[in-house]
N, C-alpha and C positions, 0 to 999 in steps of 0.2 A: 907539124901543122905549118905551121908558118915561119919559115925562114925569110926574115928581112934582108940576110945581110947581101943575097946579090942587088937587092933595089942601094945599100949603103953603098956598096962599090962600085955602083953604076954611076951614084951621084959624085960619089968620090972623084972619079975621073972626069967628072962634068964641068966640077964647082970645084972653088980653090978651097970650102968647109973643110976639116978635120973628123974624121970619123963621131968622133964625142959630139959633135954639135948637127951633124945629120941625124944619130941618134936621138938627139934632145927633139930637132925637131920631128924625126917622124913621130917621136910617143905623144907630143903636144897635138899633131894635127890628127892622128889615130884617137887621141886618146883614151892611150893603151900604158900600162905600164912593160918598157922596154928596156931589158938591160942593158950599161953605157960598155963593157967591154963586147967587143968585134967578136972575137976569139969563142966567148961563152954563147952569143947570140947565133954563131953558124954551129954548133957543137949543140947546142939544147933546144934551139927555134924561140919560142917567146913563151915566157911561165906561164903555167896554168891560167894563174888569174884572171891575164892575157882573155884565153879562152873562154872563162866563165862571164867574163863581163859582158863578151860580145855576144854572148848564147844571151844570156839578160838579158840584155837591151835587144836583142830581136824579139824573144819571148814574148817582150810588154809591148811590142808593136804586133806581132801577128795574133789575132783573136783566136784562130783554130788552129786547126793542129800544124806543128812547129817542127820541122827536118831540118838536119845541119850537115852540112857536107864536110867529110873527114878526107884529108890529102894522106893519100896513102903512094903516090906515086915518085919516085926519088930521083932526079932528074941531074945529072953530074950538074954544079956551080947554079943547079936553081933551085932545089930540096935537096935537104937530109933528112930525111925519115929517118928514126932509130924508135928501139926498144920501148925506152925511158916517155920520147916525144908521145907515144902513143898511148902509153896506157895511160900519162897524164889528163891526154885528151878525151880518155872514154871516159874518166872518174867525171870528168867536167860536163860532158856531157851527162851522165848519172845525175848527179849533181846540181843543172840547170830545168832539168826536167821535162827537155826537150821528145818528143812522141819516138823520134826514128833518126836513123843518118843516112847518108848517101854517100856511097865510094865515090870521090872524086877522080874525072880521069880514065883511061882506060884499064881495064880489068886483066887485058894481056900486059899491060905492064909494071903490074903492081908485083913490085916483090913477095912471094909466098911466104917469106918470114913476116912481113907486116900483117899478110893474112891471118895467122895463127894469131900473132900478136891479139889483132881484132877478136879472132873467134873465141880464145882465153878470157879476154877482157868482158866481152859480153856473155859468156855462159859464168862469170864469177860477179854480176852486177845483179 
């Protein structure tokens, strides 16, 4: 879903900040729970929780029916889609109780394993 860390490297090279302290503050002004190592955030994208809060808080703002857009598209140094990213993302979305989702992105370039990924995750919810 959401890979931070090329928005961390971009600032990085902006601002004389330390990776730990761009960190701190993207999850304060998101407020989002964001993990402080680099390494774990470009390898995992942002935890579940991440996910579930921000399905939340839209939920209790939109009165009808509620769609969430899933990055499913992998984009060298701007996504990593993986395995793991995605099925956390479906449980979450399960989870929030959100109506439906929407491929973000285009469709000719979505990886076919993330496909599957998706189509497993939703005929198992």
């Amino acid at each position: 879903m959401e890979n931070l860390a090329p928005l961390v490297g971009f600032i990085k090279k902006k601002s004389s900040l330390d990776v730990v302290s761009i960190i701190d503050w993207l999850s304060q002004v998101t407020h989002l729970p964001i993990l402080k190592k680099q390494e774990i955030l470009i390898r995992d994208g942002l935890p579940a929780s991440a996910f579930e809060k921000k399905l939340s808080k839209a939920k209790n703002y939109i009165p009808n029916k509620f769609i969430t857009g899933i990055e499913l598209m992998a984009i060298k140094n701007i996504t990593n889609i993986n395995r793991l990213q995605l099925e956390k993302e479906m449980r979450a979305f399960k989870k929030t109780g959100a109506d439906g989702i929407v491929l973000s992105w285009d469709l000719w370039h979505i990886q076919e394993e993330s496909l599957r990924v998706l189509e497993c995750t939703l005929l198992s919810i």
